[in-house]
Each structure stands twice: as C-alpha cells, then as structure tokens.
gemmi code that builds the backbone of each chain (N, CA, C; Angstrom):
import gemmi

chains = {
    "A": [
        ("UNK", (0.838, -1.200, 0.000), (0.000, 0.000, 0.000), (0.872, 1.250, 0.000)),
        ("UNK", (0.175, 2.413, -0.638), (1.128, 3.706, -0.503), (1.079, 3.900, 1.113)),
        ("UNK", (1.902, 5.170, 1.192), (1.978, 5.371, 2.413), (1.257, 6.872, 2.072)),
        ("UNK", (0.165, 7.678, 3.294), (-0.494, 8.885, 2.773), (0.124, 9.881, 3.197)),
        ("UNK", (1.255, 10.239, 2.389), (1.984, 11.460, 2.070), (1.615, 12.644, 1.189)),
        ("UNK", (1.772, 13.367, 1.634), (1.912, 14.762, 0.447), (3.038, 14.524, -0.617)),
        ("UNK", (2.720, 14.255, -1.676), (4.171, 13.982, -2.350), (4.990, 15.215, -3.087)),
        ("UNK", (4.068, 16.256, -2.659), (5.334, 17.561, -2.705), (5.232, 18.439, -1.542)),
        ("UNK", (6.593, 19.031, -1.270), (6.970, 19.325, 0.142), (7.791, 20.534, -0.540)),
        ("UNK", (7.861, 21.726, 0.381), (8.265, 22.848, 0.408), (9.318, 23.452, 1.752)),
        ("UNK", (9.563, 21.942, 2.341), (10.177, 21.646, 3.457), (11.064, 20.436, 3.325)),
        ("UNK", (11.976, 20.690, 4.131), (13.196, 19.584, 4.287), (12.492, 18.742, 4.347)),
        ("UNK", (12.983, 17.448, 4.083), (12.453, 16.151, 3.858), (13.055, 15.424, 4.857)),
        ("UNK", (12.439, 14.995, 6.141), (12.875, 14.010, 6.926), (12.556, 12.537, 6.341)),
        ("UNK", (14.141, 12.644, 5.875), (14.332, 11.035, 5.949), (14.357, 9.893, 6.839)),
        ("UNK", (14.684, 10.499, 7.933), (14.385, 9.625, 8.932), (12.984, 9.016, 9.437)),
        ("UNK", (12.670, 9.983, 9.392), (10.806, 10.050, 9.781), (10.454, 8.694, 9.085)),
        ("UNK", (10.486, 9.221, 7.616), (10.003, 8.481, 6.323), (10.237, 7.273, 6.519)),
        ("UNK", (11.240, 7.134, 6.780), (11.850, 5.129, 6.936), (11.412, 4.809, 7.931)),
        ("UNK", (11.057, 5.589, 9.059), (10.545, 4.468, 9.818), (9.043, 4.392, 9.504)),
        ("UNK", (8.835, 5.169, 9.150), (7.135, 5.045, 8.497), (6.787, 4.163, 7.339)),
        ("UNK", (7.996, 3.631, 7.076), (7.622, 2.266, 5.918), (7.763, 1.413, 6.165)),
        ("UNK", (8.487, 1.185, 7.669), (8.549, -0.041, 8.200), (7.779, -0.895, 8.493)),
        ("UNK", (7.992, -2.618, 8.313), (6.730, -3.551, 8.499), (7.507, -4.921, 9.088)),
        ("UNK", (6.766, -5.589, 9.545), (7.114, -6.852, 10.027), (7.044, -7.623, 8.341)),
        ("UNK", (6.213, -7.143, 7.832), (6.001, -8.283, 6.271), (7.692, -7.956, 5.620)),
        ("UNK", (8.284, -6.445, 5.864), (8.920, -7.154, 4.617), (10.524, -7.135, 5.258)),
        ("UNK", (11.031, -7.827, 3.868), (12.449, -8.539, 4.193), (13.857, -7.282, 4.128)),
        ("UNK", (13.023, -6.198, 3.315), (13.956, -5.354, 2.354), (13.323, -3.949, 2.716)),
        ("UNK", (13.727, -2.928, 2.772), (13.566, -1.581, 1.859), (14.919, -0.833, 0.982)),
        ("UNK", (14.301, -0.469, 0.140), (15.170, -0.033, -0.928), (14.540, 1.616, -0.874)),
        ("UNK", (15.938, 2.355, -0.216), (15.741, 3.886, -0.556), (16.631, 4.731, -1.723)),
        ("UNK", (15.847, 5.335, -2.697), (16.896, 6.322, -3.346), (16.774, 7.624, -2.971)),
        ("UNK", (17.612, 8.461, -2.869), (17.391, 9.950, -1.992), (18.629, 10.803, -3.074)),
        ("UNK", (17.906, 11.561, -4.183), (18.707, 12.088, -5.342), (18.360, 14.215, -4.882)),
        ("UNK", (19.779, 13.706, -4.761), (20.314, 14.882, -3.475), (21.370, 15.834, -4.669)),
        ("UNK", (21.051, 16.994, -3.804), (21.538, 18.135, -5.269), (22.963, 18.712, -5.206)),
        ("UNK", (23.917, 18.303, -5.723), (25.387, 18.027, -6.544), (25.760, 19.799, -6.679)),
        ("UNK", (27.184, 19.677, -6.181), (27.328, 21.404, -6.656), (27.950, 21.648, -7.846)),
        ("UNK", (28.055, 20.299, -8.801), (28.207, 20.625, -10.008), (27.668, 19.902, -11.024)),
        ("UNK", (27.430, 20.524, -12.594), (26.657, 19.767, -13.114), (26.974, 20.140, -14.549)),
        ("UNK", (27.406, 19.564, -15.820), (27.939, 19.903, -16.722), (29.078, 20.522, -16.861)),
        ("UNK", (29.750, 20.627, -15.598), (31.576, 21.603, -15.518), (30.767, 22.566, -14.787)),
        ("UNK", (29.715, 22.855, -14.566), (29.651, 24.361, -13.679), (29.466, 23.963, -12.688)),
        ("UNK", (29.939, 24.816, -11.520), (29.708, 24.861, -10.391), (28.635, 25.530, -9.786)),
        ("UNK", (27.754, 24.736, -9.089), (26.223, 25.017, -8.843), (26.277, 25.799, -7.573)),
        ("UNK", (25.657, 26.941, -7.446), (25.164, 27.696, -6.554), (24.134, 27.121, -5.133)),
        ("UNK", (22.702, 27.492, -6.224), (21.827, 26.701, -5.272), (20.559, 26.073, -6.642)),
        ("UNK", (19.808, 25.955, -6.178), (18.406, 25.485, -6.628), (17.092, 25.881, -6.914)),
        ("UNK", (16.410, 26.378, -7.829), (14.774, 25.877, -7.220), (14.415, 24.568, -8.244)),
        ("UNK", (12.657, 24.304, -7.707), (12.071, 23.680, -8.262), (10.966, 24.041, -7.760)),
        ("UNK", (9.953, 23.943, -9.451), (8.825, 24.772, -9.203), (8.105, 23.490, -10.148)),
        ("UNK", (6.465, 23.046, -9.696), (5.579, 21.938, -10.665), (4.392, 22.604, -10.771)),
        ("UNK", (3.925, 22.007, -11.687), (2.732, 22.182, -11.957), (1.699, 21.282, -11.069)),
        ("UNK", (1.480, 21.743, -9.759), (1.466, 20.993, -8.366), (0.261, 20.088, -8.786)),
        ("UNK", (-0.752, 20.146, -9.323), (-2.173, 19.899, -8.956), (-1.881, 18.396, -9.954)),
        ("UNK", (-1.499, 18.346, -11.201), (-1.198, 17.624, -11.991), (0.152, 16.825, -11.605)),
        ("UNK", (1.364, 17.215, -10.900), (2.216, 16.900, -10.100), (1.821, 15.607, -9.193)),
        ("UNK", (0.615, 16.322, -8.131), (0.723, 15.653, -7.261), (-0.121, 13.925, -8.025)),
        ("UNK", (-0.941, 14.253, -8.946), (-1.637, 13.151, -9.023), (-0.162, 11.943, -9.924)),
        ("UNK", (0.617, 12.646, -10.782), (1.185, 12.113, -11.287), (2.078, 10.920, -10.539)),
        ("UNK", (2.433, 11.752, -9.288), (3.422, 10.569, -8.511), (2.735, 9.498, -7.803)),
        ("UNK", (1.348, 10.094, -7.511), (0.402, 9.086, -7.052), (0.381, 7.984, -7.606)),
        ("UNK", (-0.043, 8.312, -8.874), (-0.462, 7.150, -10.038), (0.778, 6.225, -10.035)),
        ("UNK", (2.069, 6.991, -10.326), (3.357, 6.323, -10.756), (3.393, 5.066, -9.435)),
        ("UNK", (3.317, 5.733, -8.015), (3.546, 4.647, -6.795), (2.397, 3.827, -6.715)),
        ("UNK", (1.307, 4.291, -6.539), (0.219, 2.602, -6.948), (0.377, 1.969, -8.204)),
        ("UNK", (0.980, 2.530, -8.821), (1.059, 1.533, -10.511), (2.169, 0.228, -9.884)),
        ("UNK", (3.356, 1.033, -9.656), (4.485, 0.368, -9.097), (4.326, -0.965, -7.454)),
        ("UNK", (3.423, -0.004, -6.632), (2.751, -1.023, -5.545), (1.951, -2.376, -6.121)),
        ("UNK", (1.183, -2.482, -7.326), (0.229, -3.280, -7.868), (1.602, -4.758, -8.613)),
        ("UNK", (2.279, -3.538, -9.334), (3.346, -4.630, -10.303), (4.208, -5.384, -9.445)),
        ("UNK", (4.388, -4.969, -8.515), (5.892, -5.432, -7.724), (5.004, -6.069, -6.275)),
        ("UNK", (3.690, -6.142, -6.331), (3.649, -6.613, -5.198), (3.989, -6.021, -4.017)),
        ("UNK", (4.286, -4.659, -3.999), (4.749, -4.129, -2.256), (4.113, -4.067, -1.219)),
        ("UNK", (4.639, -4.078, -0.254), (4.436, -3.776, 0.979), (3.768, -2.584, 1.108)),
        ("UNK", (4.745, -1.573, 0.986), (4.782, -0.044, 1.067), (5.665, 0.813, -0.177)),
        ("UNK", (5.269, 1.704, -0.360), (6.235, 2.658, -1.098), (5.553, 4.056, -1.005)),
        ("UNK", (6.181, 5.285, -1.216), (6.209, 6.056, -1.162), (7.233, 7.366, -1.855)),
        ("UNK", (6.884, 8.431, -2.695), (7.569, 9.371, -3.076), (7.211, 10.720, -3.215)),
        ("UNK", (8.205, 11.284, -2.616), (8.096, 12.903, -2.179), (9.135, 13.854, -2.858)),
        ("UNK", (8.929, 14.396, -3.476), (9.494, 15.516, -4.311), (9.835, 17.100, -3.080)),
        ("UNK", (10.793, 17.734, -3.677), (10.603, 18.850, -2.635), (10.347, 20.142, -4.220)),
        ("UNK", (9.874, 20.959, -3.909), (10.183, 22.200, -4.090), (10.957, 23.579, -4.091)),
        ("UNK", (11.073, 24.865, -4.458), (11.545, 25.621, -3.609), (12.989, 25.908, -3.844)),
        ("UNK", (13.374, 26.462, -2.841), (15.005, 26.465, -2.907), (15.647, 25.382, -2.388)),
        ("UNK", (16.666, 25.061, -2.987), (17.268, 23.994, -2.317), (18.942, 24.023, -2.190)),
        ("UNK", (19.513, 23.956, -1.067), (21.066, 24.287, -1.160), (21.865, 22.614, -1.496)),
        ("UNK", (23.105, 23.014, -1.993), (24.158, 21.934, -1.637), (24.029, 20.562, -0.584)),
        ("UNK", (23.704, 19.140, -1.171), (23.618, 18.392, -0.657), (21.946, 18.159, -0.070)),
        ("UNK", (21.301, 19.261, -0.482), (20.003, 18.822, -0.004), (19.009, 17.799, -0.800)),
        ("UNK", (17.982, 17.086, -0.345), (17.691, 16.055, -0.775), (16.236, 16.646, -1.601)),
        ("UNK", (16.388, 15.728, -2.739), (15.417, 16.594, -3.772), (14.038, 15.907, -4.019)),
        ("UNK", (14.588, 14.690, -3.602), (13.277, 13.482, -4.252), (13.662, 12.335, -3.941)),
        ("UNK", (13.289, 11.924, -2.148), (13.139, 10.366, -2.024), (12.134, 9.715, -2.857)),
        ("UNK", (12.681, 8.219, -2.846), (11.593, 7.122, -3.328), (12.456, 6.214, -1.792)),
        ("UNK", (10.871, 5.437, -1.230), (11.138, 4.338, -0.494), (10.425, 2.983, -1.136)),
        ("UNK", (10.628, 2.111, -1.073), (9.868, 0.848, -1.025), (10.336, -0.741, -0.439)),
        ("UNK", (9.009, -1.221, -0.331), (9.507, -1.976, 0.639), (8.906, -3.671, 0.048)),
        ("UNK", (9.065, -4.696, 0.621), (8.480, -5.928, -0.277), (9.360, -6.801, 0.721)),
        ("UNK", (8.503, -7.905, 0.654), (9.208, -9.273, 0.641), (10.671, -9.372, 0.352)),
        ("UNK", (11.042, -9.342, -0.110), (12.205, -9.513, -0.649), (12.810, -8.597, -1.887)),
        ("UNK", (13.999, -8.424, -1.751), (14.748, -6.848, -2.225), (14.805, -7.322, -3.615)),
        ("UNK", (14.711, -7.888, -3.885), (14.474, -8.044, -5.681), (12.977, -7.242, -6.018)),
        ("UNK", (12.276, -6.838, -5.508), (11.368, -5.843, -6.313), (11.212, -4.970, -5.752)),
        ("UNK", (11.809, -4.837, -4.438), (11.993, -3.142, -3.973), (13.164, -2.302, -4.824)),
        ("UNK", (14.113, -3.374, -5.172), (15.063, -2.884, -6.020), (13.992, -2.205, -6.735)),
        ("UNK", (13.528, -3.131, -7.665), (12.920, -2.613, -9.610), (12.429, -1.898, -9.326)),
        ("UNK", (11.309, -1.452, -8.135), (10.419, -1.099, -8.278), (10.825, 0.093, -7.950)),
        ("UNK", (11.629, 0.391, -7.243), (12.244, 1.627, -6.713), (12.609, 2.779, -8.190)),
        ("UNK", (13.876, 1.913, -8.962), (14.508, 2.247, -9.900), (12.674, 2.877, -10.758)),
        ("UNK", (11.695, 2.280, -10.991), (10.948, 2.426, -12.143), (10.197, 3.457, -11.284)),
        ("UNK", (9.812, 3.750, -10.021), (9.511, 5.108, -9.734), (10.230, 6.156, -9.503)),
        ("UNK", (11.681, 6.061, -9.575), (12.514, 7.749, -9.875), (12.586, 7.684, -11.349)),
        ("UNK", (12.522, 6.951, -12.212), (12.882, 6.979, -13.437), (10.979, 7.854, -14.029)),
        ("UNK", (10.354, 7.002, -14.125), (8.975, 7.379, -13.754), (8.802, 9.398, -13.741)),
        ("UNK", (9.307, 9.408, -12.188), (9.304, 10.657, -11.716), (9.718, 11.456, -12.400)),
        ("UNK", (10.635, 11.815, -13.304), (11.884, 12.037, -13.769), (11.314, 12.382, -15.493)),
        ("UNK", (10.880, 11.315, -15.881), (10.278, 11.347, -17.340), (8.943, 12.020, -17.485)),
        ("UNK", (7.888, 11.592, -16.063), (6.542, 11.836, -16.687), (6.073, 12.735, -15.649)),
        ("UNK", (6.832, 13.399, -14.604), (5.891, 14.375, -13.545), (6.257, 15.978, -13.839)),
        ("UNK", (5.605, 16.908, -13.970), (5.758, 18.218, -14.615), (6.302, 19.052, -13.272)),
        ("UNK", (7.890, 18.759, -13.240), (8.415, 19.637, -12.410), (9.378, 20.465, -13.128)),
        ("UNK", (10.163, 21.285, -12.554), (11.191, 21.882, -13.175), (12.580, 22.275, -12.528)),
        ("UNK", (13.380, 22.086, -12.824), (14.613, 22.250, -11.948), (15.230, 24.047, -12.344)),
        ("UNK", (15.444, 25.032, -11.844), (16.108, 26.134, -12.528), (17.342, 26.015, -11.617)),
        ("UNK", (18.739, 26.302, -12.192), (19.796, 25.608, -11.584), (20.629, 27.545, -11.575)),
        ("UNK", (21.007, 27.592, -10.506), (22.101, 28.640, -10.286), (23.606, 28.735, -10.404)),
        ("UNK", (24.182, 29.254, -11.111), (25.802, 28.798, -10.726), (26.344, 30.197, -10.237)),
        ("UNK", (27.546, 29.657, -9.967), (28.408, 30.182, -8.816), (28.510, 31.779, -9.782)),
        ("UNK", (28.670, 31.858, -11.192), (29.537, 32.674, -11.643), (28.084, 33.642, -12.236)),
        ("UNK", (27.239, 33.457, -11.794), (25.425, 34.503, -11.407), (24.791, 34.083, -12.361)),
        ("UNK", (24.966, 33.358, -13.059), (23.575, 32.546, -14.709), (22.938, 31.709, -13.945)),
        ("UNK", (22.355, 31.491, -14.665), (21.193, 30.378, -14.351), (20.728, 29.706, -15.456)),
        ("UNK", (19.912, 28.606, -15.238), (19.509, 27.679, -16.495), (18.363, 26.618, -15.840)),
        ("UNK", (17.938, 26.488, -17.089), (16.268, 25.804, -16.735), (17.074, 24.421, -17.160)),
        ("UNK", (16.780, 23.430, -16.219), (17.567, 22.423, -16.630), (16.219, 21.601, -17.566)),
        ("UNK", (16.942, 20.376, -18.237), (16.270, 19.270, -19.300), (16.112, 17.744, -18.774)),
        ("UNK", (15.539, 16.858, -18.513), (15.686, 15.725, -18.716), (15.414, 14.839, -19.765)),
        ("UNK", (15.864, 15.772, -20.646), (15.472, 14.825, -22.165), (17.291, 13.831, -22.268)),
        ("UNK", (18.483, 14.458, -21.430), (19.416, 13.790, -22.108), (19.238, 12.710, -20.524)),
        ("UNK", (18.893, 12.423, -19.788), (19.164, 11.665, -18.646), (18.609, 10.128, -19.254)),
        ("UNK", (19.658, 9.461, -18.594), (19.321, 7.860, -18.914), (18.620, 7.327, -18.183)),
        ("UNK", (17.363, 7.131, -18.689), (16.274, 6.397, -17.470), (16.155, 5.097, -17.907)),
        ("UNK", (16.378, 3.831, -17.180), (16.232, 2.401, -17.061), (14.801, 2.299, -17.978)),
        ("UNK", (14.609, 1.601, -19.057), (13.280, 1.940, -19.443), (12.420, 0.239, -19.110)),
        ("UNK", (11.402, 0.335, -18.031), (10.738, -0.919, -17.403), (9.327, -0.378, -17.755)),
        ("UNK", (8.559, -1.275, -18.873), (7.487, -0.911, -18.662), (6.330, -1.592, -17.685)),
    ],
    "B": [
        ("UNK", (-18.828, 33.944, -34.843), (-17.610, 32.709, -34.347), (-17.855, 33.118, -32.446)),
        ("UNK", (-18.769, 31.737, -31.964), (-18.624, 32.178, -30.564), (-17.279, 32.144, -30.163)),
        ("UNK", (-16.474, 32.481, -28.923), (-15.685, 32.177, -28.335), (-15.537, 32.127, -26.828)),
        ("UNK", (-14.405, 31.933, -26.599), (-14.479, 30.937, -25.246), (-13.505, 31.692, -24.665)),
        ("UNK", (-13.427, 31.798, -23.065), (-12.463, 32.260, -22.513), (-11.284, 31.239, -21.106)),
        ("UNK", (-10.144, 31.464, -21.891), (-9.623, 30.413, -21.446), (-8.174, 31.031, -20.929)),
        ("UNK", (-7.768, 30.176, -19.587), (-6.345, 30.890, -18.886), (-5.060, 29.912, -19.318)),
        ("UNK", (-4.204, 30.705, -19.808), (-3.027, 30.069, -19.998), (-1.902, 30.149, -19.313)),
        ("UNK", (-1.177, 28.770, -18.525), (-0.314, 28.773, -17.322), (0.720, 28.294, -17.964)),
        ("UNK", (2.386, 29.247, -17.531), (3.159, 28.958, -18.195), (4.315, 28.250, -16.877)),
        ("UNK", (4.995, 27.425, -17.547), (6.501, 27.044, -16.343), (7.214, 27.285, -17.166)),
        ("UNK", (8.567, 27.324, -16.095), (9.898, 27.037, -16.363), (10.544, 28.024, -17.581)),
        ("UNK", (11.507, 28.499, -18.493), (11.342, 29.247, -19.080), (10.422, 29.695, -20.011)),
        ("UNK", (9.410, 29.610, -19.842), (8.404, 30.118, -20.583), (7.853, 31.399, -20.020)),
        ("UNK", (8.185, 31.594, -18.591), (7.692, 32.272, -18.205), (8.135, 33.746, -18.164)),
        ("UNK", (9.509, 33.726, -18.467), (10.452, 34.927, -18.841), (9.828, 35.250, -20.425)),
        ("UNK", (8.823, 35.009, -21.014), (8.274, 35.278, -22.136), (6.865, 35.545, -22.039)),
        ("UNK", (6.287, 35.021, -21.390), (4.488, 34.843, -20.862), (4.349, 35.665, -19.792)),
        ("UNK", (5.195, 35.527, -18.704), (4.789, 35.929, -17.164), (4.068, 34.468, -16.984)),
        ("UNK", (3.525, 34.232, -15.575), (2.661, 32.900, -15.029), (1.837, 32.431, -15.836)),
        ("UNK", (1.004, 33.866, -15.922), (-0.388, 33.135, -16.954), (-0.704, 34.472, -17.665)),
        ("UNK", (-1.423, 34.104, -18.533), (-1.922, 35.053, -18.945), (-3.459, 34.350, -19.483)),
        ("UNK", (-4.794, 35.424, -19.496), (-5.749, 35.340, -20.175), (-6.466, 35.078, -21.334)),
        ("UNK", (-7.216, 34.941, -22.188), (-7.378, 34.746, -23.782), (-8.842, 34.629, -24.254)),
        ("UNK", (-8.989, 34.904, -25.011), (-10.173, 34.862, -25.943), (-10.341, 34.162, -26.671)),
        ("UNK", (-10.594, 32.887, -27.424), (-10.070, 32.081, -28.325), (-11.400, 32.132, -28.977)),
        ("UNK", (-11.396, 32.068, -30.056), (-13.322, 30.866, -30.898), (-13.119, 29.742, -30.530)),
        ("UNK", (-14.321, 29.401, -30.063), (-14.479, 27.704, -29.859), (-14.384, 27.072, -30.795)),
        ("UNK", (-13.989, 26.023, -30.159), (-13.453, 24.811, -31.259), (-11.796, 24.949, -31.533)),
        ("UNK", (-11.224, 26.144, -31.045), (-9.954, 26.501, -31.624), (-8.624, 24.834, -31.073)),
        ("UNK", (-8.204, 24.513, -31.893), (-7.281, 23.518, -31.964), (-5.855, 23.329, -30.780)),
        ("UNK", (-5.662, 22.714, -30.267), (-4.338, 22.852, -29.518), (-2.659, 23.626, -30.667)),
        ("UNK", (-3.343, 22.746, -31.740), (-2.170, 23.474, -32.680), (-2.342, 24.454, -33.042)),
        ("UNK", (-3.323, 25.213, -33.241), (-3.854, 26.688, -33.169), (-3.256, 27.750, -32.355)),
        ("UNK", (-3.875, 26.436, -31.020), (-3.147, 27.908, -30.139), (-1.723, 27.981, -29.513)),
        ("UNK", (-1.230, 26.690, -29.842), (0.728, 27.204, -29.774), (0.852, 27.974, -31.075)),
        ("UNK", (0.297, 27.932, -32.305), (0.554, 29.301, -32.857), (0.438, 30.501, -32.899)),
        ("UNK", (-0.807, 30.334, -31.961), (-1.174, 32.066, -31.448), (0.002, 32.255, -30.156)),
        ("UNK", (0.480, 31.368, -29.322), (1.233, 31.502, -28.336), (2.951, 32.306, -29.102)),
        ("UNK", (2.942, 31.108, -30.259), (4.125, 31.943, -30.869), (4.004, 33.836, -31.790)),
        ("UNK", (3.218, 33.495, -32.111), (2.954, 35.182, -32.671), (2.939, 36.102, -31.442)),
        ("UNK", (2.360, 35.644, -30.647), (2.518, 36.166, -29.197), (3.932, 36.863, -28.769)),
        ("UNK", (5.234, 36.071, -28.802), (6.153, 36.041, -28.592), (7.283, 34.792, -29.285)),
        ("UNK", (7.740, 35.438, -30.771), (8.257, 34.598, -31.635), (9.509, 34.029, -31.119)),
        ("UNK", (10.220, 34.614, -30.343), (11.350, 34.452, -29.401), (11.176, 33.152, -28.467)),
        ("UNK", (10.319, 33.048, -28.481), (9.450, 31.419, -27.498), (9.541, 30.297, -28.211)),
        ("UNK", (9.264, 30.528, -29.467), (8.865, 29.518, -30.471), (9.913, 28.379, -29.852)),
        ("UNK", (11.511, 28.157, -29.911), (11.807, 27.052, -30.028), (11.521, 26.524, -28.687)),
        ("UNK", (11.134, 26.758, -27.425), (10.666, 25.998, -26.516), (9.436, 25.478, -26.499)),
        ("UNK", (8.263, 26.620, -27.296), (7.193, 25.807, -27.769), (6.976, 24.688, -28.100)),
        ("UNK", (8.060, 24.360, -29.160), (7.774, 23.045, -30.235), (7.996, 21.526, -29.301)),
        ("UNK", (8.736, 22.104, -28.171), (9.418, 20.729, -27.559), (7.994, 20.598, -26.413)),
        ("UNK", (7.277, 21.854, -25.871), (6.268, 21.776, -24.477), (4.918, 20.347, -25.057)),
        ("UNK", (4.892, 19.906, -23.720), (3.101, 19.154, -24.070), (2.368, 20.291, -23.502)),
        ("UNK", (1.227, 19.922, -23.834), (-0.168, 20.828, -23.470), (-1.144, 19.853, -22.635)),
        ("UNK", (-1.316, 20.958, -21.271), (-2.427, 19.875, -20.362), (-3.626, 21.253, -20.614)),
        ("UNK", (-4.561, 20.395, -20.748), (-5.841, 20.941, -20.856), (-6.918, 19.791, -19.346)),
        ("UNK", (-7.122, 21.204, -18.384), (-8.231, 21.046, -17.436), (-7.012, 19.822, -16.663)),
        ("UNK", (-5.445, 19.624, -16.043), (-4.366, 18.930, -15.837), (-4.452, 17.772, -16.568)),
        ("UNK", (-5.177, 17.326, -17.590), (-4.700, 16.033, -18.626), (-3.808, 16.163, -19.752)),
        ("UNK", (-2.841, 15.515, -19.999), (-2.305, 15.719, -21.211), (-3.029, 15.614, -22.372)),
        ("UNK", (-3.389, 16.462, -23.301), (-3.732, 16.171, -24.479), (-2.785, 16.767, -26.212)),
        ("UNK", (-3.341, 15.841, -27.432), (-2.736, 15.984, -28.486), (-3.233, 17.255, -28.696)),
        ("UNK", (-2.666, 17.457, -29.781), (-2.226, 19.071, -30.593), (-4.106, 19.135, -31.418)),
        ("UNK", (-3.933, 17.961, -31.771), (-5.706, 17.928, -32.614), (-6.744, 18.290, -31.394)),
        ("UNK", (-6.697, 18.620, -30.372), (-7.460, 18.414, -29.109), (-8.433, 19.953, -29.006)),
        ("UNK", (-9.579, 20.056, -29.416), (-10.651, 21.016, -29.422), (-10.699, 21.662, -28.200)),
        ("UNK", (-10.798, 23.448, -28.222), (-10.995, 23.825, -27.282), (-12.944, 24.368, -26.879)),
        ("UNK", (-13.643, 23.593, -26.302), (-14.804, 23.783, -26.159), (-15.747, 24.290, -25.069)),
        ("UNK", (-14.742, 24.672, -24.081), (-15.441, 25.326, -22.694), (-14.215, 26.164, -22.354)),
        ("UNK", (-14.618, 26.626, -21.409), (-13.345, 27.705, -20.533), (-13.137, 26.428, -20.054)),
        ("UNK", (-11.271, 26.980, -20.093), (-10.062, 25.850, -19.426), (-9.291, 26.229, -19.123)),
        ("UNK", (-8.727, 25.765, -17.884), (-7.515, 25.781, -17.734), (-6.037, 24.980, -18.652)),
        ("UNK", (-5.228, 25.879, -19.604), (-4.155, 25.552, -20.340), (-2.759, 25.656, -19.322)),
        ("UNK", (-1.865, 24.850, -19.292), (-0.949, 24.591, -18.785), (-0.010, 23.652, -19.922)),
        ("UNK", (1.116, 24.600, -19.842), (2.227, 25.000, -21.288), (3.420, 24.233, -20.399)),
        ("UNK", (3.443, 23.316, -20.606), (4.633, 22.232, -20.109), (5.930, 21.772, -20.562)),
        ("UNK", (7.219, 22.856, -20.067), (8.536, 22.202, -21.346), (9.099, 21.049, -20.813)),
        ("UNK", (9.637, 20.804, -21.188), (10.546, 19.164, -21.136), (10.667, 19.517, -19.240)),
        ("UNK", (10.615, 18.521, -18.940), (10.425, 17.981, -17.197), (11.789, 17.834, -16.823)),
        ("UNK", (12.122, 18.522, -15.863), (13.565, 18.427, -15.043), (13.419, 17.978, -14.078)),
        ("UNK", (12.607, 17.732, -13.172), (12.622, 16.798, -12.007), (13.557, 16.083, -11.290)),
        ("UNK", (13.201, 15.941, -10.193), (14.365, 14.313, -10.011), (15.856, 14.803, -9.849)),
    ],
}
model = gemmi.Model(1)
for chain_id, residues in chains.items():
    chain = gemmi.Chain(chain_id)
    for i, (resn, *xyz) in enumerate(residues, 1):
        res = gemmi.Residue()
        res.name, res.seqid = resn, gemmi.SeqId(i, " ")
        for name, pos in zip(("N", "CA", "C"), xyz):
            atom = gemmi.Atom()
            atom.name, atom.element = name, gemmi.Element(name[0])
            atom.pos, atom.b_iso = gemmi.Position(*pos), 0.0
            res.add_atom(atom)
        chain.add_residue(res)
    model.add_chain(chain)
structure = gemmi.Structure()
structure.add_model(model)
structure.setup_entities()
C-alpha cells in the first residue's frame, strides 16, 4: 500500500521520519533512493536550486506512478516525495522508499519510480551557478532504465 | 464565431516570455495546434521551446488535434527536469 503522504513538500524532507514510516514486520527489504543536489553539473559549479511543478497535476502524477508500481511489484509499502523551492548543496530533492518481501522488487520497483518521476511528472529544476547565470535544466538527455 | 475564454499557465522558461499566466479569448473549437501558434505570434522568441512543451488541458495531457470547447484551464509544459 502507498503510504499517505503529500508527495510535494516545500520543506526539508525528513528522511528519517520516512523510513521508519515504511517499516513492516512483512517485509524482508527496503530499498531507498534519496537524489540529493550536486554542486556541479555539466563543468559548472552550482550555486543553489529551485524547483517549481505544476502541483495539482504533479501531485496526481506521482500518485499514479507509486500505486502503478505497488500493484506490479507486489509491495508492501512505497512512497515518493518531491521537494520544491530552494534547495542548497547536498540537499535532498526526491526520495523514493519501497519496501516488499524480498529486495528483488523493492530494487525494480524503486529504480521504475525515480525513473517514472523524472520522465513523466511536470516539475522543473532552474539551476544557479556560482559565476550569477542560471539555467532551466532538461531531462530529455538523462538515462532512465526503461521498465514498462 | 462564438468564443471561449480560457487561462493560460506557463513554467519554467516560458515564463520569462508569458509571465505565469496570462488570459485569452479564443473561438471555440480553436485547436491545440492553433493555439501554440497564437502563443508563438505572441512572442516569436518562445517559439523554439514551444515546439518541444506538451499541453495539459483542465491537468490532462492532451494531443495538438485536441478542441478547445469550454473555458479551461491551459498549462504550457517544457521538457520535465525533475528528479
């Protein structure tokens, strides 16, 4: 089952919280990815962050993506939260948790909801660098695992 | 030619060309491919981010052939950075 999160946040993302809130006696595994923001990115050196979605359509999108993924893989639990906003150096941008029987489909299933996230949810990254530009970033060149 | 009045929501760089949203008048029936061309006459300088955006009409994605027949909410979507 999902877990009933807001899956966009305008606030630090307790990771801690989160994991223990997916915890279960059923399963064997959780598999977390936590894609945390890099101070560099193409040779530039990154400043800070935002990210801004098209929330209303956003939020249903990640919904859909984690019960699609809960149904295929059989989970336990899963859950994914996007942040918003500004975001500095090392801050965390977009957990995925999930959890199952056994780590062979918390793995997949994990991988096919950031990939998921990534391809089909209407967010936007605008990226700052050190030397005062800025740039609307793309995920058209990112390599997403393709699992249908 | 009745027409319809419909709000158009822009992200990400689009918006250094649009502002957030802006308002519109369209004739009904007017086409999704219609109105990224009225979006580009609008501001021809836009055009090449246009060609790459999807279009959500009322938050669904829809095709370019996709009729505009009531007041809607338009939301002008460029390539997704997320993640």
């Amino acid at each position: 089952m999902s877990i009933n999160i807001e899956p966009l946040t305008y606030n630090e993302i307790d990771i801690n919280a989160l994991l223990k809130s997916i915890r279960s006696p059923l399963s064997g595994g959780i598999v977390m990815f936590s894609g945390e923001m890099r101070n560099i990115n193409k040779g530039r050196q990154v400043s800070f962050l935002e990210y801004e979605a098209y929330e209303v359509m956003a939020r249903t999108k990640i919904r859909d993506i984690v019960d699609h993924a809960i149904l295929k893989w059989k989970l336990n639990h899963a859950l994914c939260i996007h942040r918003l906003g500004r975001l500095e150096i090392t801050d965390c941008a977009v957990l995925v948790l999930t959890s199952s029987v056994h780590r062979a489909e918390a793995f997949e299933a994990n991988r096919f909801i950031i990939d998921k996230v990534k391809s089909d949810v209407p967010i936007w990254k605008k990226e700052f660098f050190t030397d005062g530009t800025f740039e609307w970033g793309n995920n058209s060149d990112c390599k997403c695992a393709v699992i249908s | 030619m009745d027409s319809i009045d419909i709000k158009v929501i822009f992200f990400g760089a689009l918006k250094a060309h649009y502002g957030a949203e802006i308002a519109m008048s369209v004739p009904k029936g007017l086409k999704l491919r219609s109105l990224r061309m009225l979006l580009k006459e609008k501001s021809p300088e836009a055009s090449y981010i246009l060609e790459s955006c999807q279009i959500a009409v009322d938050s669904q994605l829809r095709q370019d052939t996709y009729s505009l027949d009531q007041p809607h909410e338009i939301a002008v979507l460029p390539p997704f950075s997320g993640g």
